[in-house]
N, C-alpha and C positions, 0 to 999 in steps of 0.2 A: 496154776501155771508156774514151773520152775523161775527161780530168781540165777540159774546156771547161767552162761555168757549166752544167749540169744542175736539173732539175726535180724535188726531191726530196721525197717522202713520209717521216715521220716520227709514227707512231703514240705513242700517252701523248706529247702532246709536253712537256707540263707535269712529268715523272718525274724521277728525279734526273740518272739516265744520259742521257737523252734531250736533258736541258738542254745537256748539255756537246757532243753531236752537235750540236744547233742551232746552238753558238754559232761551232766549228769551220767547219760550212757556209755561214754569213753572212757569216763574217770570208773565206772563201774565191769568193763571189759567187754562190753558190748562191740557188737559188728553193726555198723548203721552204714546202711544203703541209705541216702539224701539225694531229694530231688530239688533241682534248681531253672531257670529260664535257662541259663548260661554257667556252665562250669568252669569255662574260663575266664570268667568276670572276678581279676583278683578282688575287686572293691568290694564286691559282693558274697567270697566266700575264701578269705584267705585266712580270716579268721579260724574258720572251722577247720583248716588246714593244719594252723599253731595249735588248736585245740589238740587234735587226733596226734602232733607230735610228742605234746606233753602227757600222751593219756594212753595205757595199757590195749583199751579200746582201738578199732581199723574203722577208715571213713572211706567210702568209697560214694563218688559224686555222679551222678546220671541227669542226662536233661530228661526233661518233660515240661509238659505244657497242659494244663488243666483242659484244655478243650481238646487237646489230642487225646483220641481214645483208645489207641495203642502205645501210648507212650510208657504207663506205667508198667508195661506185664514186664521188661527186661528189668526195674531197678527192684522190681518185686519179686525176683527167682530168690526161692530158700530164704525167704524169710519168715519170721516165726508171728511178730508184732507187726501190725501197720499202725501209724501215727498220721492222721490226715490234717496237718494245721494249713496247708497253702486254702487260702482264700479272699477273693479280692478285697483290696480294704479302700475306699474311696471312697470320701464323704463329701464331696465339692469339685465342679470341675467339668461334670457331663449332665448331656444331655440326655440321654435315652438310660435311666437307670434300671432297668431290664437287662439292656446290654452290656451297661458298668458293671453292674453288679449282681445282679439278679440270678441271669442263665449264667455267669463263668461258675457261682459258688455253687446252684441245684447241679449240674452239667459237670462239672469238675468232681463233685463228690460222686454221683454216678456213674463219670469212668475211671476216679479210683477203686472204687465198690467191687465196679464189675471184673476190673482187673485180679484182687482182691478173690473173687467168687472163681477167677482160672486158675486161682495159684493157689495149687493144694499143700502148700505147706502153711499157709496162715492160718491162726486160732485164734486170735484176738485183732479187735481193729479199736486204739484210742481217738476220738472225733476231737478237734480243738472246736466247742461251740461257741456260747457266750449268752453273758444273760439277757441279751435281746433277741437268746429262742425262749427266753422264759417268759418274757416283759416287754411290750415295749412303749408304755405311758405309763407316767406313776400314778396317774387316774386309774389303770389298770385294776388297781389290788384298794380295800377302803383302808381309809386313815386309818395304821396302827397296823393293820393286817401286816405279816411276812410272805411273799414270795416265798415258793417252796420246789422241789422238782417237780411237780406231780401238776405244775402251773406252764398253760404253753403262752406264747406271745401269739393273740388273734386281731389285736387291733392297729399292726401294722400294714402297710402293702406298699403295692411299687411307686403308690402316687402320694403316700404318708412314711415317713422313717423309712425310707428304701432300701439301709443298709440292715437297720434291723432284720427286717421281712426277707432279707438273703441270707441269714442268718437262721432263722427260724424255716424260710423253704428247705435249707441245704437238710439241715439236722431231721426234718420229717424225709425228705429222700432217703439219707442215711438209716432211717428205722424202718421205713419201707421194704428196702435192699435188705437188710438186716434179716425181716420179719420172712423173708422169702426164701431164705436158706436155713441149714440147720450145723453148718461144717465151725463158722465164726462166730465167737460173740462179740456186743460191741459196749463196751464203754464211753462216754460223750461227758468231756468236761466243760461247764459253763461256768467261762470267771467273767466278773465284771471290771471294771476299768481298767488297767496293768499299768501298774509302775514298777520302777524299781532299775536299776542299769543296767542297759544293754550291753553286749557284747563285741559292740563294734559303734564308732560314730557315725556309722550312716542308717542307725535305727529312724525311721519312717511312724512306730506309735504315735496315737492319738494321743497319747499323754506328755508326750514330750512336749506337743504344742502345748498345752494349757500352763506348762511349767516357763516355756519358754517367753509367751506370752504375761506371765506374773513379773518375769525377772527382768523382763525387758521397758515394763511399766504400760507396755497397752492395754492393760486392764487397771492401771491405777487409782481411776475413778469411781471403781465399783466393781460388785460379779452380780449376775443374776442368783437366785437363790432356787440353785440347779442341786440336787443331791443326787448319789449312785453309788453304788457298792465299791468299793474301791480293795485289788489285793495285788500284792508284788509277784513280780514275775519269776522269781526263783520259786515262789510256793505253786505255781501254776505249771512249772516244770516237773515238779516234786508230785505233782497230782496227776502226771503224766505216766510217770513210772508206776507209780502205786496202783493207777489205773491198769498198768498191763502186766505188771508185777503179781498182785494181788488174788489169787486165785477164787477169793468172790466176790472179788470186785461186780457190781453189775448197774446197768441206767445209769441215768443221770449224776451228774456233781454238781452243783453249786459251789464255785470258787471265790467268796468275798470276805476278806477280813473285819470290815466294819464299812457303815454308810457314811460319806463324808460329804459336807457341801461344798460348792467354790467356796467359800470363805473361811470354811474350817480349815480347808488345803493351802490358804494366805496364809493362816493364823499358825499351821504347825512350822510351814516354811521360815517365817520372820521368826518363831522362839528358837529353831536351831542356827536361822543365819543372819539373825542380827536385822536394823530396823534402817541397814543402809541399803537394801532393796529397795527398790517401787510395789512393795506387795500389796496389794489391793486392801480396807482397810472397812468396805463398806459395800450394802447389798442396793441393787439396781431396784428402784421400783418395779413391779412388775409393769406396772402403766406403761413405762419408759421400758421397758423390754419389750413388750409390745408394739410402743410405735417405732422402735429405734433398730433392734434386734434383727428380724430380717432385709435389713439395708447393708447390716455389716458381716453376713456370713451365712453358710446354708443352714438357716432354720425358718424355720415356716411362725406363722400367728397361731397357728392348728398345732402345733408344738410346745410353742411356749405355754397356750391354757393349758396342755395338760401334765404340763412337768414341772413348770415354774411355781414354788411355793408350796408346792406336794414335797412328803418326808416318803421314802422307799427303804423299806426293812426287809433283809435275807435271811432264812433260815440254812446255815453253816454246816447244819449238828451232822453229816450223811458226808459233810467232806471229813469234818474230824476225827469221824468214826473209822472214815479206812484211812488215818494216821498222817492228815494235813496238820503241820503245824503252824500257823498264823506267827509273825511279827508283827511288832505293832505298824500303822501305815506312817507315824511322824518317822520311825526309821527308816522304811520304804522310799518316802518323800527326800531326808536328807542325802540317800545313800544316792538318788536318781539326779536331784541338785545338784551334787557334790559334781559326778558324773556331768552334766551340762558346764557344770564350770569349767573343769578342767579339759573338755574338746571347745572350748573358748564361743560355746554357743552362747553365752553371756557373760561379760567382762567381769571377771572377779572385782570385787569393793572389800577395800580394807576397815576393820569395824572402827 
């Protein structure tokens, strides 16, 4: 697949990960068609606005809506790449997680797919997955073993890790789709945690809370001793291109720099910024996770046994190989800090 200036679709373009794709492909002279709820929601995409000013690259912005199944064929005319990262991200808050999250993510990637299958200019489709299509207990895999591509997440479902298992439905839709044609291939990168700074201050990551939560002190008295791959979100954008870049590129990625626990994440954050934070300093009995844990947030008992106190190890070598290059995560960590501080999500402290 030519690295020439291509006509690139980019679904959620307004997303955290998505932003850092866009920015990469304009600085590169790309044309990106981006899909959004709302194009005229400056909050949500004025950013990628300034982007596409400062960038050789053309952004042209189109609505759609994951459940509309004609929405995507117009932001999809002449394009060469599809990038599918829109999908729901909600881990607390509803009721019916089917409907949260389940059918938008299977359902959404099905009628970009299908979209995708009327528009005969596309050859390549990149999936933004995650490694809970690979995983989704660290009971999963035995002490010591690595998680690898070739590993799907079976022990999730809508009534256990719900978001997981919409993660892992949508990607098997997408192989489905895939396996029934013969005109696209498809590439699916699966990173695990994302840090790293967004592009805009109304970034919505999961990770922003865990950070936020450190520096604000309501985790001061302890973390559970929760681990997970952790990698920054510029190397997750960079595996995006390569992904569609890449003329053998093919399957799966696995996108993780290294495994880090809550408490590793206290410990790298207090060596770059000093020990006038509330950073957490100590690990929760599991006991006390257990009784305490699901009173304070959506995690089940059915959760913690099988995550808490479990180590979870990534084999990397298949992103490296099509030329991801890893930073370390304590840079990661400072560079996303740094970033919460200065949108004054948490008071700067002088050392």
């Amino acid at each position: 697949m030519s690295q020439a200036p291509s006509t690139v679709m980019v679904t959620g373009a307004s997303g955290y990960i998505a932003g850092w794709i866009i920015k990469y492909l304009l600085e590169a002279g790309h044309t990106v068609h981006g899909t959004v709820r709302n194009p005229d929601k400056a909050s949500s995409v004025a950013h990628l606005h300034q982007l596409a000013e400062q960038s050789p690259g053309t952004l042209k912005l189109f609505k759609a809506d994951l459940l509309d199944a004609d929405s995507f064929d117009a932001p999809m005319q002449g394009c060469d790449i599809l990038m599918h990262t829109a999908s729901p991200f909600v881990l607390d808050g509803f009721t019916d997680a089917n409907e949260a999250l389940v059918r938008p993510a299977v359902e959404g990637t099905r009628n970009v797919l299908n979209a995708a299958n009327r528009c005969e200019t596309v050859k390549r489709v990149v999936l933004t997955s995650s490694v809970a299509s690979v995983y989704g207990d660290a009971t999963d895999k035995k002490r010591g073993a690595f998680f690898t591509e070739e590993d799907w997440n079976t022990s999730s479902s809508v009534n256990h890790n719900p978001y997981q298992y919409s993660k892992v439905a949508a990607e098997r839709e997408a192989w489905k789709i895939h396996d029934a044609q013969s005109r696209w291939d498809l590439v699916t990168i699966n990173p695990g945690m994302v840090y790293g700074p967004s592009l805009t201050n109304a970034s919505n990551s999961a990770s922003i809370g865990t950070l936020l939560d450190m520096g604000r002190g309501k985790l001061r008295t302890g973390v559970p001793d929760l681990v997970y791959g952790a990698v920054d979100v510029r190397e997750v954008a960079q595996a995006h291109l390569l992904g569609a870049f890449t003329p053998e590129a093919s399957g799966r990625y696995i996108l993780v720099s290294e495994s880090v626990s809550m408490l590793d994440i206290a410990a790298l954050l207090r060596k770059q910024f000093g020990r006038h934070y509330p950073f957490p300093k100590m690990k929760v009995p599991k006991p006390v996770v257990w009784l305490f844990g699901p009173m304070m947030g959506p995690v089940t008992r059915k959760f913690i046994s099988r995550n808490v106190g479990y180590p979870v190890n990534f084999d990397n070598s298949r992103s490296k190989a099509l030329g991801v290059r890893y930073r370390s995560v304590g840079e990661t960590l400072k560079d996303h800090f740094e970033q919460v501080l200065d949108d004054g999500l948490v008071k700067r402290r002088s050392a």
